[in-house]
C-alpha positions as CSV (number, residue, x, y, z in Angstrom):
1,X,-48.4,54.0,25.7
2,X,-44.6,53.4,25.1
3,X,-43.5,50.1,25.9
4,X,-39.5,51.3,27.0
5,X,-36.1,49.9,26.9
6,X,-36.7,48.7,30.6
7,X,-37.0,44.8,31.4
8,X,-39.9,43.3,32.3
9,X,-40.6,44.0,35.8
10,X,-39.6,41.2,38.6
11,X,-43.2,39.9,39.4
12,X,-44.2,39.6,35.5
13,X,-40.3,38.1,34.7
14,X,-40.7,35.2,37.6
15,X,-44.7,35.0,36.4
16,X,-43.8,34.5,32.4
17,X,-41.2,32.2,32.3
18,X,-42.6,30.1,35.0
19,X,-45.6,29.5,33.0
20,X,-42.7,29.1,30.3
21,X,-40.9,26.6,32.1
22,X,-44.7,24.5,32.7
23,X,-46.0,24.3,29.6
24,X,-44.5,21.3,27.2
25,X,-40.9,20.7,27.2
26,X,-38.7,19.1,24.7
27,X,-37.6,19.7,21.0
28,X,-39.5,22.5,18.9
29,X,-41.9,21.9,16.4
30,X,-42.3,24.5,14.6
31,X,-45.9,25.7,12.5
32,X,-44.7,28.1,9.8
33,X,-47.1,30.3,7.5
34,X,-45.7,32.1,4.4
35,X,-42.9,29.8,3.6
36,X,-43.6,30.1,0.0
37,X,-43.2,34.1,0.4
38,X,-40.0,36.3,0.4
39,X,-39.5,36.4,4.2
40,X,-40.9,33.2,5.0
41,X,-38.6,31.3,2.4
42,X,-35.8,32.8,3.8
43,X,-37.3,31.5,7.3
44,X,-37.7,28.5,6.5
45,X,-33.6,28.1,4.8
46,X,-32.7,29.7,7.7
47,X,-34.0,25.9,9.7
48,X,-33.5,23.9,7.1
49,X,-29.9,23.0,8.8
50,X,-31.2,22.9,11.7
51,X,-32.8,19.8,14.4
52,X,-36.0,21.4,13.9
53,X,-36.4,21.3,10.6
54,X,-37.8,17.7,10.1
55,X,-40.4,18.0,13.0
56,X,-41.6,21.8,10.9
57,X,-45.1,21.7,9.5
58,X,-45.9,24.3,6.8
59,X,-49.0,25.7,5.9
60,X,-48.9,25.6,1.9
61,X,-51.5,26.5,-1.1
62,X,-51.5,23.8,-3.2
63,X,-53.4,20.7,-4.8
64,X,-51.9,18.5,-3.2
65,X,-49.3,17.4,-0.1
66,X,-46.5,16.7,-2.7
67,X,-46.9,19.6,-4.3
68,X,-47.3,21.8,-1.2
69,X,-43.9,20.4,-0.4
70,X,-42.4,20.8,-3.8
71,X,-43.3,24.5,-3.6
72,X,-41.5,24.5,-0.1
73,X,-38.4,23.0,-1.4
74,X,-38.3,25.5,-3.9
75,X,-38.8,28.8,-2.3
76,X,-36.3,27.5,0.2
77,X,-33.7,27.1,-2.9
78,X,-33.8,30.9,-3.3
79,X,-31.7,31.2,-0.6
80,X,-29.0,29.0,-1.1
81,X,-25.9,29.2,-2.6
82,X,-25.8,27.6,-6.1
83,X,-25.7,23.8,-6.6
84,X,-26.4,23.3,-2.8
85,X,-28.3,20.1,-2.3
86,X,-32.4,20.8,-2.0
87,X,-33.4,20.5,1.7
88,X,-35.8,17.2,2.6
89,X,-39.3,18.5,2.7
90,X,-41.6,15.2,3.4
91,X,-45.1,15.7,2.5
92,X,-45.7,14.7,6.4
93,X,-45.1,18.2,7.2
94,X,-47.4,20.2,4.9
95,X,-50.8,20.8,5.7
96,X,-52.2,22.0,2.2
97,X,-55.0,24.9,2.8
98,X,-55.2,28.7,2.2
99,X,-54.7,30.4,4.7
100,X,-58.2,32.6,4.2
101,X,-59.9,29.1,4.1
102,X,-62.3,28.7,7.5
103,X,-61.2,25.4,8.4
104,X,-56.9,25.7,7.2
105,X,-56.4,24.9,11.2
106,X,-58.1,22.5,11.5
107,X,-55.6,19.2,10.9
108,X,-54.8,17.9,14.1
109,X,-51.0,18.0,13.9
110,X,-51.2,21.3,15.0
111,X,-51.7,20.1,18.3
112,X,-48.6,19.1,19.2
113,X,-46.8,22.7,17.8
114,X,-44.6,23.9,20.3
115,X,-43.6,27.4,18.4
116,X,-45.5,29.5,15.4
117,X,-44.5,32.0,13.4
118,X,-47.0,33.7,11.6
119,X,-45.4,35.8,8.6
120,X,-47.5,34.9,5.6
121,X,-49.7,38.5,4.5
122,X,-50.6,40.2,1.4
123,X,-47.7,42.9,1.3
124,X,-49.1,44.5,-1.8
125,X,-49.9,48.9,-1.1
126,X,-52.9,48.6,-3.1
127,X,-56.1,49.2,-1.3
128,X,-57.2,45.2,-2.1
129,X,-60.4,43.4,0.4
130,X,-58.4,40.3,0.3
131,X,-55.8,42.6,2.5
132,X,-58.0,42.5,5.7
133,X,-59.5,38.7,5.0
134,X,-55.7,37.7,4.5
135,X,-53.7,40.2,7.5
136,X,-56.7,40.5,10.1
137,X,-59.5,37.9,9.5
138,X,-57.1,35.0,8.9
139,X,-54.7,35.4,11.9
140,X,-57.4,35.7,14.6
141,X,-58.6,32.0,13.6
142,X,-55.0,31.3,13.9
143,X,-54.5,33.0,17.4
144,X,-58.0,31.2,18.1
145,X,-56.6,28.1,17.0
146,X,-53.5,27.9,19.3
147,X,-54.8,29.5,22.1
148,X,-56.3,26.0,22.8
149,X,-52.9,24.3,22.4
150,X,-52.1,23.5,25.5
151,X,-47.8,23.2,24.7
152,X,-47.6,26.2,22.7
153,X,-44.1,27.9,24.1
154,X,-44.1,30.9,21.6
155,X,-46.6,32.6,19.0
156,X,-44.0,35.2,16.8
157,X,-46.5,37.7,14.6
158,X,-44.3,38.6,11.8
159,X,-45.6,42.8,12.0
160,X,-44.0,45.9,10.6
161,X,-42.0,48.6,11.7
162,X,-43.7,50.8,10.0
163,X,-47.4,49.7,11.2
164,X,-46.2,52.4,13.7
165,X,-48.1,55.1,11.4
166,X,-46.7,58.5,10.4
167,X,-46.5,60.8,13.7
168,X,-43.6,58.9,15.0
169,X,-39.9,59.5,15.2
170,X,-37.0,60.5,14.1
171,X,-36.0,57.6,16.4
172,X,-39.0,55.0,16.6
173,X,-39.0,53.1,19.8
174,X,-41.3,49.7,19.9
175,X,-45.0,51.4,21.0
176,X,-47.0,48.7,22.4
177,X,-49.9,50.1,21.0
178,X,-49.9,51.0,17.4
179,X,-52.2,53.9,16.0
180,X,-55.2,53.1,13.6
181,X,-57.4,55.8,12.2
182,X,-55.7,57.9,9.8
183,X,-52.2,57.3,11.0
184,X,-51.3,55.1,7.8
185,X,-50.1,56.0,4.4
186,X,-51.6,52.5,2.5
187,X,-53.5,49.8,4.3
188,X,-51.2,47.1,4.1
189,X,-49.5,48.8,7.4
190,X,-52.8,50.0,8.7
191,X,-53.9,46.0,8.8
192,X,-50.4,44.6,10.2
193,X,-51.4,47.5,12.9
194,X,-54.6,46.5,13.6
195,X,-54.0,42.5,13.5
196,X,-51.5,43.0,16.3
197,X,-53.2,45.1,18.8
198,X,-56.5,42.4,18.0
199,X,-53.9,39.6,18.9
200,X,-53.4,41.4,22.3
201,X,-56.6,42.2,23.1
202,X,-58.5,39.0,22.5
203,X,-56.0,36.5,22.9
204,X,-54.5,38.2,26.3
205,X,-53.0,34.7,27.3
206,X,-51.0,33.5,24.0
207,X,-47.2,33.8,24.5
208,X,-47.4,36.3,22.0
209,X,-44.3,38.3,20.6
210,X,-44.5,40.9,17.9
211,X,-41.2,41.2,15.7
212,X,-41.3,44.6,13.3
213,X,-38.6,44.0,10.6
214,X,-38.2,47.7,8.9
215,X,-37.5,47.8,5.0
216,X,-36.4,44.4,3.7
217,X,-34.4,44.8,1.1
218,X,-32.5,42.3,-0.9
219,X,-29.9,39.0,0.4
220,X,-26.9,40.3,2.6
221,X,-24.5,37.5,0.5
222,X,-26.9,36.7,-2.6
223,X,-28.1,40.2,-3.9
224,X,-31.5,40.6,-5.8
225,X,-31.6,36.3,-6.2
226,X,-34.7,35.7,-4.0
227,X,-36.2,38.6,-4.8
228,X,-35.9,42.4,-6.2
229,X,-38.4,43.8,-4.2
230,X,-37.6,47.7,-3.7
231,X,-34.0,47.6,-4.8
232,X,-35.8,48.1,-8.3
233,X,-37.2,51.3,-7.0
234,X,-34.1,52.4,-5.3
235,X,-32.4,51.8,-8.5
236,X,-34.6,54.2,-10.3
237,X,-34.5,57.1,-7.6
238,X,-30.7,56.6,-8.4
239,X,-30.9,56.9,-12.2
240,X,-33.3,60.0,-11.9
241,X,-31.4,61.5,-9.2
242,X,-34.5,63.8,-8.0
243,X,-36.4,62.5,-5.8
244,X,-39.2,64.1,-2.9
245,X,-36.7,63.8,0.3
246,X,-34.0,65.5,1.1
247,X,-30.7,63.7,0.7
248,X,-30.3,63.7,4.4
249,X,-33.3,61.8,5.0
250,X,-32.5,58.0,6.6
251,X,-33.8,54.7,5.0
252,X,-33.6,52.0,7.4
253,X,-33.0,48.6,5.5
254,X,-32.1,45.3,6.4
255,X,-31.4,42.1,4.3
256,X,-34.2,39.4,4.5
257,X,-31.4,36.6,5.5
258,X,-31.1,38.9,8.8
259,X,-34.1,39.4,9.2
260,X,-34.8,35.3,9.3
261,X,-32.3,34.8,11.0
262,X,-32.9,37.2,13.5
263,X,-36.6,35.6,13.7
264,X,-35.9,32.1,14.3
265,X,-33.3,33.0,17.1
266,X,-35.8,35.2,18.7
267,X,-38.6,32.1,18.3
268,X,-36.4,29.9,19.5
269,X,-34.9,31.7,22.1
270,X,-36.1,30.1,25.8
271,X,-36.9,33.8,27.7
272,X,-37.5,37.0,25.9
273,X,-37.7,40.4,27.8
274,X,-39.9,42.4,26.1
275,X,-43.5,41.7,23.9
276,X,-42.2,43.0,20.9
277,X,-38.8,43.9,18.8
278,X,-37.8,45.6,15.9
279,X,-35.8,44.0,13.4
280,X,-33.8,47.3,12.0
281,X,-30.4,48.5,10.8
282,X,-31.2,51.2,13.8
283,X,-28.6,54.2,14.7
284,X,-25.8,52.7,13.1
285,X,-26.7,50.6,10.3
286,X,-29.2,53.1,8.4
287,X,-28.1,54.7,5.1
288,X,-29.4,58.0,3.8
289,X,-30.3,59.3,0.6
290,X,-27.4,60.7,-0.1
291,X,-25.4,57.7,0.9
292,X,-27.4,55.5,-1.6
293,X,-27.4,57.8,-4.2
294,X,-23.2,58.2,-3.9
295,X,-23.2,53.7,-3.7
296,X,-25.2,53.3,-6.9
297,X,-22.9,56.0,-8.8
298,X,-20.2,53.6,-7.6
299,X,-21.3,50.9,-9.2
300,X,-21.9,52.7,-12.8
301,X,-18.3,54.6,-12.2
302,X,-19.5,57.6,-13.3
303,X,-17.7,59.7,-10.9
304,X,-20.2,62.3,-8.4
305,X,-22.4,63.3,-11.9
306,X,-24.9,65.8,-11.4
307,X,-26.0,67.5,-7.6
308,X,-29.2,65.2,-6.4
309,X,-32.4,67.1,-6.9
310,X,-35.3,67.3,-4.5
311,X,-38.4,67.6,-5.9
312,X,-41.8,67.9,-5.2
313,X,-44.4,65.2,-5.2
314,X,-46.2,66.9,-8.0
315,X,-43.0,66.7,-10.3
316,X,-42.9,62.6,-9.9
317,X,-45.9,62.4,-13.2
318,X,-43.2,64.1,-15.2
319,X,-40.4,62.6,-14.3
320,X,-41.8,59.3,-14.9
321,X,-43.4,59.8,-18.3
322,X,-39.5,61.2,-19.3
323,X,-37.9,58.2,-17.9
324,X,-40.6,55.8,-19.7
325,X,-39.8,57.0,-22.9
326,X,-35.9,57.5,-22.9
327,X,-35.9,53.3,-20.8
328,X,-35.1,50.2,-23.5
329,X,-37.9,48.8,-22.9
330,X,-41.9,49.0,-21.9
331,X,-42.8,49.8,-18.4
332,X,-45.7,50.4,-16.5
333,X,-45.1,54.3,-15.8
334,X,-48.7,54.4,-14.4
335,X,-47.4,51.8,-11.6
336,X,-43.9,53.3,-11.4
337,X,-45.5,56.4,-10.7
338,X,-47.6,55.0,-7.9
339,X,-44.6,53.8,-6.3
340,X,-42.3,56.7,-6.6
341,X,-45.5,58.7,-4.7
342,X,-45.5,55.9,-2.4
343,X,-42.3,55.3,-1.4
344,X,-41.5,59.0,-1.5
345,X,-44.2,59.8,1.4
346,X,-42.6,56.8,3.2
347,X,-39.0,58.5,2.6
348,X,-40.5,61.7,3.5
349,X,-41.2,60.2,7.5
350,X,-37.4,59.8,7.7
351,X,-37.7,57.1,10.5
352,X,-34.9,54.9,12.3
353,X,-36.3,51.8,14.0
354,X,-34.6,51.5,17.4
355,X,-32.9,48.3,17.4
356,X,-31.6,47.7,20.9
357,X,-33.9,45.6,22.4
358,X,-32.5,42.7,19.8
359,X,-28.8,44.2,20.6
360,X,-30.0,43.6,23.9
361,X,-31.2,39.6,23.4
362,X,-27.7,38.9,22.0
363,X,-28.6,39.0,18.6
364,X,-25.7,40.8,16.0
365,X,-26.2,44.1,14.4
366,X,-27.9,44.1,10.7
367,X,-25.2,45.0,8.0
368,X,-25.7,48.1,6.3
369,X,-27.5,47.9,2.8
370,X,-24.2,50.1,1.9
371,X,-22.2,47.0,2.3
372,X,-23.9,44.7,0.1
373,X,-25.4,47.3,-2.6
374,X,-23.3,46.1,-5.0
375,X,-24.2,42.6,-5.1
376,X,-27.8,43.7,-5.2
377,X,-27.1,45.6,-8.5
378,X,-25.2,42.8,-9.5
379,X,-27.5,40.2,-9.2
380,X,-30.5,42.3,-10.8
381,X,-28.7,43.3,-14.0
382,X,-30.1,40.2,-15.6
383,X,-33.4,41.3,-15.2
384,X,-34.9,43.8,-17.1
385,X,-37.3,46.7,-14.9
386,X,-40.7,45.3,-16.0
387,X,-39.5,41.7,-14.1
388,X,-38.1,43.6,-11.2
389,X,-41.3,45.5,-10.8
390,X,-43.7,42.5,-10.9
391,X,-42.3,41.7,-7.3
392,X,-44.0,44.6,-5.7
393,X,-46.9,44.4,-8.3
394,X,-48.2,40.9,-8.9
């Protein structure tokens, strides 16, 4: 079933935000998960200047409150500009539990949460157990949990565009429900999938919204600084120029600062029309291959080079095992080569995310990863490969 561009109908409008208008009024408090991760740090500094902030609570692993809100302050300070002041994280506002633990809902300050948003989740491709405890297991107790809060205004599930599986597009529109058995390339989507139609099926009366950010690359202003994840391998298509696409083939990527802030205005925002969004650069902001590959020579200034190669997946072993022994330093080319495959099969599905429902809420357009690819490079050429790569493979 396709959920479509179409607003709600009349009766369900009038029947949702009444309901919205009865349940607790006043200032947000927000309950954030995963502030200690890449999109939930840049959450959590995209509130930090805001009235909410000081009323936040954050779920943190740690041994202690002060440490929990230490680690808080400190993912935040990723995102800001150099010698910014830290933000005020009080240890009042950390609840310190993991979030697999049975009882980490249990602290009664939860009870007076207005707004969630659920984005912590083990990213990683491998096939690890803790991936289900972590992405499934973990955010039914939390649904359970706040589907007995009687003020709860909004419960945001930070999902994935891609948790639409593989026999979608070219133009992915926001499906309601997302495909399970073997429509997934790794199981990290295949949980994000199955955690969100569970969230609508047992917990029918939480004011659930789904938000689908696409590929999250990079800081639209501070480059690779909070975190390299992917630019690395984007980097290494670009010095091999060969890769398993076609150079025509779209990448949809947004920057994680959009991303947040796209969240926390969606969270925040009093009526929403539709159960789910994607957060995408969409029709107009993706970039292809060939677009990338053109950027990156751009930044070396080494003119148009050689024509870009496609390749077959079968070639990647090869191509790897060269480009291990020519690099300056030790790599993993076992792990580079998993990721090549990987990301090549993902590349391969050549998907756009429609963005206009968000276009439609009032939010901005994401900017194109063409327009901040250069501070990306920039900002990573301080690191060496093995660094970069330990942010996709911890």
């Amino acid at each position: 079933m396709v959920f479509n561009l179409f607003p709600r109908s009349k009766w369900l409008r009038d029947t949702q935000d009444l309901a919205a208008q009865t349940r607790q009024s006043g200032p947000a408090r927000i309950f954030l998960t995963g502030a200690t991760g890449f999109v939930g740090g840049a959450i959590a500094a995209a509130l930090a200047d805001t009235g909410n902030f000081k009323e936040m609570l954050f779920l943190v692993r740690a041994r202690s409150a002060a440490e929990g809100a230490q680690r808080v302050r400190q993912s935040i300070a990723r995102f800001t500009q150099p010698g910014a002041p830290p933000p005020e994280v009080s240890e009042q506002q950390v609840i310190v539990a993991d979030l697999s633990d049975a009882d980490a809902f249990a602290d009664a300050r939860l009870d007076a949460v207005s707004h969630v948003i659920h984005s912590a989740a083990i990213t990683s491709f491998a096939d690890r157990p803790a991936i289900w405890t972590v992405n499934v297991d973990a955010t039914m107790r939390l649904a359970e949990r706040f589907s007995r809060v009687a003020g709860l205004r909004r419960f945001v599930y930070v999902g994935a565009a891609m948790a639409c599986g593989v026999a979608r597009g070219p133009l992915v529109t926001e499906t309601l429900h997302l495909p399970l058995e073997r429509a997934h390339l790794v199981p990290y989507t295949e949980s994000k999938a199955r955690a969100e139609n569970q969230l609508r099926e047992r917990f029918p009366e939480l004011p659930l919204v789904a938000l689908r950010p696409s590929i999250i690359v990079g800081h639209s202003a501070l480059g690779c600084k909070p975190s390299a994840s992917i630019f690395w391998l984007l980097k290494v298509v670009s010095q091999l120029n060969r890769f398993v696409c076609p150079p025509s083939a779209y990448l949809d990527i947004v920057p994680v600062d959009y991303c947040a802030s796209t969240i926390v205005a969606l969270t925040l925002k009093p009526t929403l029309a539709f159960p789910v969004y994607h957060i995408s650069a969409g029709q107009d902001g993706s970039a292809t291959i060939g677009e990338l590959l053109q950027a990156f020579r751009q930044t070396e200034a080494s003119g148009q080079g050689q024509p870009y190669q496609r390749v077959t997946e079968a070639a990647l072993k090869q191509m790897v095992q060269s480009f291990g022994a020519v690099a300056q330093e030790a790599i993993d080319t076992r792990m580079l080569h998993k990721a090549l495959t990987l990301y090549g099969r993902f590349s391969r599905l050549n998907y756009i995310f429609d963005q206009r429902r968000i276009l439609s809420e009032g939010m901005p357009p994401a900017p194109s990863f063409l327009d901040y690819l250069v501070r990306c490079d920039h900002s990573a050429r301080g690191l060496t490969l093995k660094a970069q790569m330990a942010c996709d493979f911890k």
